[in-house]
Each structure stands twice: as C-alpha cells, then as structure tokens.
C-alpha positions in Angstrom: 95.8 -19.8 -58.0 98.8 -21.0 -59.9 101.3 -18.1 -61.0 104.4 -17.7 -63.3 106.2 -14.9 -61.0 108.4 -15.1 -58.0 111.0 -17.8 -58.1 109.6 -19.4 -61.2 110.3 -16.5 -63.4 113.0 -18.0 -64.7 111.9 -22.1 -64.3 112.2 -23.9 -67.9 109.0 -23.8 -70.0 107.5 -27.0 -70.8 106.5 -25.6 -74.2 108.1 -22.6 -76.6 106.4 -21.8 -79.7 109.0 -19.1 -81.7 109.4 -17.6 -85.1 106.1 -16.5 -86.0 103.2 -13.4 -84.8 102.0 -13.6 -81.4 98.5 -11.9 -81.5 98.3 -12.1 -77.5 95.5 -9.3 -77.5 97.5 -8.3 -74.1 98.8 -5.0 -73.4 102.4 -4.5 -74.1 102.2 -7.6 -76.4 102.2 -6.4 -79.7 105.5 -7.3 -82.1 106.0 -10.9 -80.2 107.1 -13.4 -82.0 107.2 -16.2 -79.4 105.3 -17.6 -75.9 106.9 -19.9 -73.2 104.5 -22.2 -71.2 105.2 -23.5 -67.6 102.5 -25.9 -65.4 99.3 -24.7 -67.7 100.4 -21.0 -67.8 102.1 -18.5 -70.2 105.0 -18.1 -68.7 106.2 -15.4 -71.0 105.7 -13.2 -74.3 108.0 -11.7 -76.0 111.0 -11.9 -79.0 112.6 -15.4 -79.5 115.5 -14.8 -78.2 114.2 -13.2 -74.8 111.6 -16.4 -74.8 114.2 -18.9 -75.3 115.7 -18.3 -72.2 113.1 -20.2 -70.7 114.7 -23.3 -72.7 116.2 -26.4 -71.6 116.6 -29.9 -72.4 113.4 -30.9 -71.2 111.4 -28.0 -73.1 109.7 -29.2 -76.3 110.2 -26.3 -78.7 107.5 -25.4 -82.0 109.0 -23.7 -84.5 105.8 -21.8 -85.8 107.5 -21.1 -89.2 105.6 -17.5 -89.5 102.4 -18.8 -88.3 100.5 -16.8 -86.3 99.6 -17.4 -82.3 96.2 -16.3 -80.8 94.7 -16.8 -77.2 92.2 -20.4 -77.5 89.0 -19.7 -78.9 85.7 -19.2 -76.7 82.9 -19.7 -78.1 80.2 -18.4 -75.6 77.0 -20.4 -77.2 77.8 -23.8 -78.6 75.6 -26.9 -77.8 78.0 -29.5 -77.6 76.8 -32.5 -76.5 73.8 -32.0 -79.5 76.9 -31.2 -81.9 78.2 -34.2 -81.1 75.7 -36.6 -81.7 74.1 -34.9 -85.0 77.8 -33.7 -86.4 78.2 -32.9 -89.9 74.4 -32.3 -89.9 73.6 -28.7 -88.8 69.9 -27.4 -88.4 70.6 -24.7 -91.3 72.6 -26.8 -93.1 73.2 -25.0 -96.8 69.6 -23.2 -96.2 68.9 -19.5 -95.3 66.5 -20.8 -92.6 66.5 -23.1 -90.3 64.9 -26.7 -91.6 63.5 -30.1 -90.2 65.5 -30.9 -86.8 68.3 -33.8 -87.9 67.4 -37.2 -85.6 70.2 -38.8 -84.2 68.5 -38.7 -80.2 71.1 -39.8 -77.0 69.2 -42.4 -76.0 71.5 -43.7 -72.5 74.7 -42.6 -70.9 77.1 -43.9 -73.3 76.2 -42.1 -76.2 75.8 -38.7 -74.3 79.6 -39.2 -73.0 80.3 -40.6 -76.8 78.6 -37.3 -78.1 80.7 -34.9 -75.5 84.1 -36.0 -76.1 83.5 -35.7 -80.3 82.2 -32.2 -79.6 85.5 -31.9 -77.6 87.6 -33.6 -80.3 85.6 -31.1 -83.2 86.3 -28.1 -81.0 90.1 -28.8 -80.0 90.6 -29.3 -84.3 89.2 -25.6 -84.9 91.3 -24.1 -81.8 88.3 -23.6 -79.7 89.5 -24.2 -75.7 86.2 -23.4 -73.9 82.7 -23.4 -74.5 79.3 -22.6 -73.0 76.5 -25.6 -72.8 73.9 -22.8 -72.9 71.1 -24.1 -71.3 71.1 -28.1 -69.4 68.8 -29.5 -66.7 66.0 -31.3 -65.5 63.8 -29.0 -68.2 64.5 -31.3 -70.8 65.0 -34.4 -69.0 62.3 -35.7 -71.2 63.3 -33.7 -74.0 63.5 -35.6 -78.1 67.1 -35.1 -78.3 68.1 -36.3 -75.4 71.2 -33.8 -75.0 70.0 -30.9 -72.5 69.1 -32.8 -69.8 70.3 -33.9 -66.0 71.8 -36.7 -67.3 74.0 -34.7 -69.8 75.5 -32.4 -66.5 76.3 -35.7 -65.0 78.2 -37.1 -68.2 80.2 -33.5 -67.7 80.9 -33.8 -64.2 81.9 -37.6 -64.6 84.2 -36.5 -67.5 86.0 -33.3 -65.7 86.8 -35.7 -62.7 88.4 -38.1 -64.7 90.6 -35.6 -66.0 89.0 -36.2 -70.1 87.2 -33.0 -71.3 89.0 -31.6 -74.2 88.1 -27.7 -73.3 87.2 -25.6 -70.3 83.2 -25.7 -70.1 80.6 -23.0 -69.0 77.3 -24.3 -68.5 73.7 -22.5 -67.7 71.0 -24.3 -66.2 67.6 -24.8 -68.1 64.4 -25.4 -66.0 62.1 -25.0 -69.0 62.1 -26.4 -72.4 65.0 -26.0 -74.9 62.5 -23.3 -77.2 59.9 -23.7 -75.4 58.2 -22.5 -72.4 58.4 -22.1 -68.7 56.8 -21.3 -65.7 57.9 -19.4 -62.9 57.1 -22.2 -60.0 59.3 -24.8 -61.6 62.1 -21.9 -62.0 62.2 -20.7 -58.6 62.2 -24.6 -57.5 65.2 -25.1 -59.9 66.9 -22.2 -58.3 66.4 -23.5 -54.3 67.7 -27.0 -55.6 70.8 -26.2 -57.9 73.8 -27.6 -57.1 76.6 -26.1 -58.8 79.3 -28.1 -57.3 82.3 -28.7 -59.4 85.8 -30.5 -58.6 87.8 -27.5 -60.2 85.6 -25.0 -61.7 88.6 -23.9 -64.8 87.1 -27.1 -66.3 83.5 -27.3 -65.5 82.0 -24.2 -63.9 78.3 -23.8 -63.4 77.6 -20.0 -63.7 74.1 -19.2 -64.2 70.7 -20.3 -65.8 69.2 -19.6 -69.2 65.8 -18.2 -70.0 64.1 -18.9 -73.5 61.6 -15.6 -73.5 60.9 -15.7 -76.6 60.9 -17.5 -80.4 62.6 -15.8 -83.7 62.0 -13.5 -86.1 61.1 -15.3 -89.4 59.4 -17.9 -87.1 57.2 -14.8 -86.4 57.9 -15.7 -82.9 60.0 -12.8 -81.5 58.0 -10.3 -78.9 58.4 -7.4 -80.4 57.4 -3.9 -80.6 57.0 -4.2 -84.4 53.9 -5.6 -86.9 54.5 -8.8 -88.4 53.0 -8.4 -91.9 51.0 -11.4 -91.5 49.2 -9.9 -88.3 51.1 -12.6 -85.9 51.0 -11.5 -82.3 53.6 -13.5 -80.5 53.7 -13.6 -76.6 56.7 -14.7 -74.4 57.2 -18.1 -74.1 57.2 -17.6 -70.0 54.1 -18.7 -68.8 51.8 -15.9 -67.5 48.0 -15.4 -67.7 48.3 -12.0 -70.2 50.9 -10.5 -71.6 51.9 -8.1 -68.3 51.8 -11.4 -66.4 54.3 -13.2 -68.6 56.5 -10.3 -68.4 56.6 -10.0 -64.9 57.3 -13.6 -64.6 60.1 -13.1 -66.5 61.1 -9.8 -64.8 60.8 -12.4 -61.5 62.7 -14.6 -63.0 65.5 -12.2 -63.7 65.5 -10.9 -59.9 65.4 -13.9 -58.5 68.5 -15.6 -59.9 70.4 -12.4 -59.7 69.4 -12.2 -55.8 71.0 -16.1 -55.7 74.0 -14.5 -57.3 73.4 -16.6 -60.2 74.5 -15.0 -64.1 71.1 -15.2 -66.4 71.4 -15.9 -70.4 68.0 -14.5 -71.7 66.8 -15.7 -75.1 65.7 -12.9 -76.2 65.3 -11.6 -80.4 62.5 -9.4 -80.3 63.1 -5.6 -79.2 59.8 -6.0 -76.5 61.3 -8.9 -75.0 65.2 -7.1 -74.6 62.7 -3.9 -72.9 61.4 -6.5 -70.3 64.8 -7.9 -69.6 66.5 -4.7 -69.0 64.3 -3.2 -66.5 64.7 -6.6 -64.9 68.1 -6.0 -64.6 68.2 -2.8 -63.8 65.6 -3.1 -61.2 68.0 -6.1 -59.5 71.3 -3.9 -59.9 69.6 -1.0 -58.0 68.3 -3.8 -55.2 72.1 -5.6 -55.1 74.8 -4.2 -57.3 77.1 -6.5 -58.5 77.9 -7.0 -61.6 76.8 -11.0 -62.6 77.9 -10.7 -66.4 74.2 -11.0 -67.1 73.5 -11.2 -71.1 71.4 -11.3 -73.5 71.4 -14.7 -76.0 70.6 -13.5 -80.1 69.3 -10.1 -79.7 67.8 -10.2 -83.7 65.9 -6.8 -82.6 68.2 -4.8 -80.2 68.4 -0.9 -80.2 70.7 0.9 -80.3 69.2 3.1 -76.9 68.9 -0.8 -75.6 72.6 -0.9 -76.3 73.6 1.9 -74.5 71.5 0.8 -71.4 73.1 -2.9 -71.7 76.6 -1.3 -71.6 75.5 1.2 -68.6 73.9 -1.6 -66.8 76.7 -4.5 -67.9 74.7 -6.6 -69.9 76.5 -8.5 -72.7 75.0 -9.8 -76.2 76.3 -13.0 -77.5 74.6 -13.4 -81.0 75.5 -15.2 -84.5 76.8 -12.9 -87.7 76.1 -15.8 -90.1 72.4 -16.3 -89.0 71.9 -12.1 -89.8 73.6 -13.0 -92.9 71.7 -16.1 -93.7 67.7 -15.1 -92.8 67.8 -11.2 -93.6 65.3 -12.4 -96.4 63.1 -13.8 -94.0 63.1 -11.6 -91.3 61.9 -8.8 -94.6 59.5 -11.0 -94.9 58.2 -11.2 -91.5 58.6 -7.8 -90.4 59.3 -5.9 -93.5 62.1 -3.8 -94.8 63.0 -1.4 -92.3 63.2 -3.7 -89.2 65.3 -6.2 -90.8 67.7 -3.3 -91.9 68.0 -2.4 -89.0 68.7 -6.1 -86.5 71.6 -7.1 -85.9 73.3 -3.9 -85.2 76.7 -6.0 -84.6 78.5 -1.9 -85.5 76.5 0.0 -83.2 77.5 -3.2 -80.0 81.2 -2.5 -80.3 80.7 1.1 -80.6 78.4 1.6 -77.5 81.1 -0.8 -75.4 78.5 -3.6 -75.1 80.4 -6.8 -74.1 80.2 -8.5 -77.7 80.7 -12.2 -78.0 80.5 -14.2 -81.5 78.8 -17.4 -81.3 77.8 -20.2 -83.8 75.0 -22.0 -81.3 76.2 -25.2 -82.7 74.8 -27.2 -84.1 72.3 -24.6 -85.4 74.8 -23.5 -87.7 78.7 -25.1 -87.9 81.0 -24.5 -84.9 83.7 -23.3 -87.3 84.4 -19.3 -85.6 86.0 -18.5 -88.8 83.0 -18.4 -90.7 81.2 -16.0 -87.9 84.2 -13.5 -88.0 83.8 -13.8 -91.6 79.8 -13.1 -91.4 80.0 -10.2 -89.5 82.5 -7.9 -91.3 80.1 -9.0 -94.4 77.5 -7.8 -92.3 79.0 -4.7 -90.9 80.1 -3.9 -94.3 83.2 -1.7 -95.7 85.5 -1.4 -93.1 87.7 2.0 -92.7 90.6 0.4 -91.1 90.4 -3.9 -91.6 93.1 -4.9 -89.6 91.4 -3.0 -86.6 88.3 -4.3 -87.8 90.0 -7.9 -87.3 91.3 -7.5 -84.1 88.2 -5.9 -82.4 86.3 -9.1 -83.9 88.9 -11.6 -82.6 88.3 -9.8 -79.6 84.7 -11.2 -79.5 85.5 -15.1 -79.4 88.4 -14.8 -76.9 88.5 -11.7 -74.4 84.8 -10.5 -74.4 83.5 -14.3 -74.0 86.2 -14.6 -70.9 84.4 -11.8 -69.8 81.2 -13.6 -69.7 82.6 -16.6 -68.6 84.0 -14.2 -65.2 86.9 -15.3 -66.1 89.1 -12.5 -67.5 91.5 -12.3 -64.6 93.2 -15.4 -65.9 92.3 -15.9 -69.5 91.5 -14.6 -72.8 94.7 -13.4 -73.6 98.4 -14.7 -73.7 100.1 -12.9 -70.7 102.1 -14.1 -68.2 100.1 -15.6 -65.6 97.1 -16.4 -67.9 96.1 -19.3 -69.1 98.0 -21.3 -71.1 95.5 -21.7 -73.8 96.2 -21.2 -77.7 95.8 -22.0 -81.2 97.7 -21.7 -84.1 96.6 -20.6 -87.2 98.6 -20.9 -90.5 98.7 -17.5 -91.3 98.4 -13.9 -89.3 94.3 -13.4 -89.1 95.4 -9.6 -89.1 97.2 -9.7 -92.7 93.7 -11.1 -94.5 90.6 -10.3 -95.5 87.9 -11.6 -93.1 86.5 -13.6 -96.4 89.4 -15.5 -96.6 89.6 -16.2 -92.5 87.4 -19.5 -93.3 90.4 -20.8 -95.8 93.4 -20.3 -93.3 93.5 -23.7 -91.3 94.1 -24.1 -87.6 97.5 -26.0 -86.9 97.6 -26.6 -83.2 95.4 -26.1 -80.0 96.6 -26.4 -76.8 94.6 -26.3 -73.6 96.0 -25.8 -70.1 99.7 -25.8 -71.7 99.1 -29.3 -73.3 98.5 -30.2 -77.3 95.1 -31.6 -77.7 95.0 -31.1 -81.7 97.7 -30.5 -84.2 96.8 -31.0 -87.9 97.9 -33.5 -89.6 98.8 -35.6 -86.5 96.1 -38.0 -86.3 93.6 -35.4 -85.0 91.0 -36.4 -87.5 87.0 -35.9 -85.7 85.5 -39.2 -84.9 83.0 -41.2 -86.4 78.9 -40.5 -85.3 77.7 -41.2 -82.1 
C-alpha cells in the first residue's frame, strides 16, 4: 500500500485546495481550512499556511474561496449501468410509488460500456467517487434490461483495466433474478464458480453476493410479521416447498457465502424476513467469527430489538430516506397506521450504532445524495442539535459505506494516508438546513488525487445511451 509518511512527508503535493472548510470527518481534523494531495493520497490536513508547505512549482493550487471540502461520496446502492442507459428517467419519477419500468434495454456490449461510463460521468458531477453495483451475474443474463448481467461485469473489468472508470466500484454477485426469485442449487453453484478476480481491487472489487428475499411493502410483497389489510400473505422470494423451507434456504444461503468468506446484501423490507436473516447470521458468526460487513439492503420493517441485534452481530442497513418519505401513504395503506409509523426507524439505526449507509438505488429514485440527506432529517424530524444532525448524516454516504465496502483503513475520510478522494461543495453542508442541501451545487470531484468533474468546465452528463 501507497503511503504519505517517511521520506515523502515533506514531497510537493500534486494538488492544494486552501481557503475554505475542510469537513474531513477525521479525528483531529476539525478547523482545517486546506488539504495537500501527493500520488492518489492526502498528503496532509491542516491550516493554509501549514498546507502550503507542500507547494511548489509543479503543484496546481485551488483556491476554494470559502467552499467547503468533504471526503468523495459513496453511495452503497446505486445501479449504474441501469442509470446510465434510462438517465433522466427514474422508476419513481415525480410519483409517491414506484410506476411502469422506463424501456431503454442494453441490447450488446457497446451500449452497456456506453451506459457505464455516463453513470460514471453523472456520478463524478454530483461528487460521488465509489459505488456499489448491488447485485450482477449470470441471474439476469436473460434479464429485459439487459444491465445486471455477466456481460455487464465483463464491461467493468474491461473498463478498470484500461484505466477509464470514473469512480471506485463495489459489486455483489446476483445468481437469481433482479426482484425475483431464486433457488438454492443455482446459488450454491454460483458460489463454487465465482471468480472474483480483479487487476486492482481500489477500482473494481468483488466483495460478496446479493439475496432478493423478499418484495416491498406497498407491493404487499414484504414477509412480514404484520396483516396486510387486504389479507395478502406474501412468502420469500427464495424458492422453498413452504414457508420454513424457503427460510431455511435462505438461512443456507446466508451460511454458505459467509463460510466462502463472501459479504451477503439481503433484500430484505419485511420484519419476518430481517428475523430469518439474523439468525442466519448469527448462526454463521458462532460457526466462523469474522466479521464480513454482512448487511441488510431497504429494511422498510426493521425493529428496533432487530437493530440492536444487527449492531451486536455487525450487520449494516443501507436503505433510502426519500422512498420512506415518498410511499408512507402506501405502506398505510398496505399495512395500516401503526406499522407504517413505525418503518424506517432511520433515529433508532444511528442510535443503536447500526452501520448506517444512505442510498438512492438509482435509478429507482435520482442518484443526487443531497436529496437523501435531505429526506431523512425530514423523516427523522426536529432535530435538537442540526449541525450534529448533519454531520452524523454525511457520515452515512462516506465513512459508514467505507465500512461496508471493507474499506475504512484507507478511505472515507480526508487524512493523511487515505485516499485522495473529494468533492467540493459551494457552501459548508454543516452551516444549512438539510432542506436547502439539494440547492448548494457540487464544484469539483476528484478521484484518486485527479479532477474528474468541475462545474462549469465542460463536465456536462452525456447524451442517452
């Protein structure tokens, strides 16, 4: 690994951004008003003048004019290469619900690497640096869209080695069908043939495999312990003869990747189905304990006893404010009052020490994280202290998703050493109200200490695919 110590303390940066707030979310970094980047690593945080020691003739220097410096933006649940091709369409579009899926399918190669790099050219202009593909394989090799599939991983690995992806990519293998259902036979063959091979794995990394268990709420598709108030009895989308089959298939599913050493992302919004998961885990943990950054994808119906037992057992939640906001009618309608009052307990996460990571699921809803920060103080309601409020919440798209990525040892925040990943907004996110976070534009985004956006500068999205 690449460091900034030892002889190269000193080294000139290759980049200085001074004369604004440097929100590093490190320790010891609060009051900085400047970062120094060296070889695709922060080389320093600190004052200007302590920074701009790292200057010389060869440095390019940013004055930041008060702007305000974050660590890039992760967002842990963001189907790119199906953003790309149907982007500015979304499924929700201006609806509270989803609607009819947009058509724009990736019908060969071309198009699927054409669809990738927009996704990467969208991202890079909203200061997102990495993203999870959350769920690609042969599951959907004959899937409508044509963006899940095997072809789609080889598009990825094509564009890492040639050096052209615009932001560090996570992705999770899918051996069933994207919202649909899966069996354990093909599963456990997916597992004994995964390759996860990767040139250099800070660009594409292969960590795990994802699990749709269940539907959604309004869809009245969610296994849960709950009545539906149309008398809808969902079952788990895992294929099983009865319901305690289909749960111990997905309980065998579960063990079975974490015994591979593989991370698992569970689909899982109804309560019932988050009940099954968790003993899965916690029955794996107490056969091999290591921690695998296991987590569970939406969590509409999660506990808040389900939330202590994913912090105790090291499960995370990544899930998507603006879709709480956006289908509470429905999921009233579904469920009734008091369940929907109660989901999305986005509060009670943070406050238990779940792992807590804010997602859009692009293109489900828009990739823009503003709007998600903005969602869930609207959903969390009055806040006592909102610049805390803030912080914790940027929190969620940059340290807790590095933690999901098993990646926190080198980034996530600005700190020497870390990565050299960044974005610059136009004002400090900490000195307005998380309404207002959608209106303050991203400047710059750099990746790996290099620009790959900067508004203004010809970094306009490209046409469709």
């Amino acid at each position: 690994m690449r460091t900034a110590d030892g002889d190269a303390r000193t080294a000139p940066a290759d980049l200085i951004l001074r004369g604004g707030v440097v929100r590093s979310l490190a320790p010891g970094g609060e009051g900085a008003t400047a970062v120094a980047l060296r070889d695709g690593l922060v080389a320093r945080v600190g004052g200007d003048r302590e920074v701009a020691a790292l200057a010389d003739a060869s440095t390019e220097v940013v004055d930041l004019g008060g702007r305000a410096v974050l660590p890039g933006i992760n967002d842990a649940h963001l189907h790119a290469t199906w953003l790309g091709a149907l982007w500015p369409e979304t499924l929700f579009g201006e609806q509270a619900g989803p609607g009819p899926v947009p058509r724009n399918p990736l019908v060969d190669d071309a198009q699927r690497r054409r669809a990738i790099l927009r996704a990467g050219d969208l991202a890079a202009s909203l200061g997102i640096t990495s993203y999870t593909e959350p769920g690609l394989g042969p599951g959907e090799d004959r899937g409508e869209t044509g963006a899940f599939g095997a072809p789609v991983v080889r598009q990825y690995r094509a564009l890492a080695e040639e050096g052209l992806l615009r932001a560090r990519v996570t992705v999770l293998w899918l051996f069933g069908e994207l919202d649909g259902p899966s069996d354990l036979e093909h599963f456990l063959a997916g597992l004994d043939g995964l390759d996860g091979s990767t040139g250099d794995p800070r660009w594409l990394r292969f960590a795990g495999v994802k699990i749709f268990a269940d539907g959604i709420p309004p869809m009245r598709s969610a296994y849960t312990h709950h009545c539906y108030a149309d008398g809808a009895s969902p079952s788990l989308l895992v294929a099983g003869a009865d319901d305690a089959d289909r749960e111990a298939n997905l309980a065998r599913m579960v063990l079975a990747a974490h015994r591979a050493g593989h991370q698992v992302g569970v689909h899982a919004t109804g309560d019932r189905t988050i009940d099954v998961t968790l003993d899965a885990v916690e029955r794996a943990r107490a056969e091999k304990d290591v921690d695998l950054g296991h987590y569970i994808i939406h969590g509409d119906l999660v506990t808040r006893p389900q939330l202590r037992r994913m912090a105790a057992l090291g499960v995370g939640l990544a899930t998507q404010p603006e879709i709480a906001l956006r289908t509470r009618g429905l999921v009233d309608a579904a469920l009734g009052p008091a369940p929907a009052a109660a989901a999305w307990p986005l509060g009670a996460a943070l406050d238990e020490g779940v792992a807590l990571c804010l997602t859009s699921d692009a293109p489900v809803l828009s990739p823009d994280w503003r709007r998600q920060i903005a969602a869930a103080d609207a959903w969390m309601g009055p806040a006592a202290d909102p610049r805390a409020r803030m912080d914790r919440l940027l929190r969620c798209y940059t340290q807790q998703p590095a933690r999901q990525d098993r990646a926190a040892s080198w980034k996530g925040v600005l700190a020497p050493g870390m990565a050299a990943d960044l974005c610059v907004l136009e004002a400090d996110p900490l000195s307005v109200a998380p309404a207002e976070l959608p209106d303050v534009a991203v400047e710059l985004t750099v990746v790996d200490g290099r620009v790959v956006y900067e508004r203004g500068a010809g970094g306009a999205v490209p046409e469709p695919v």
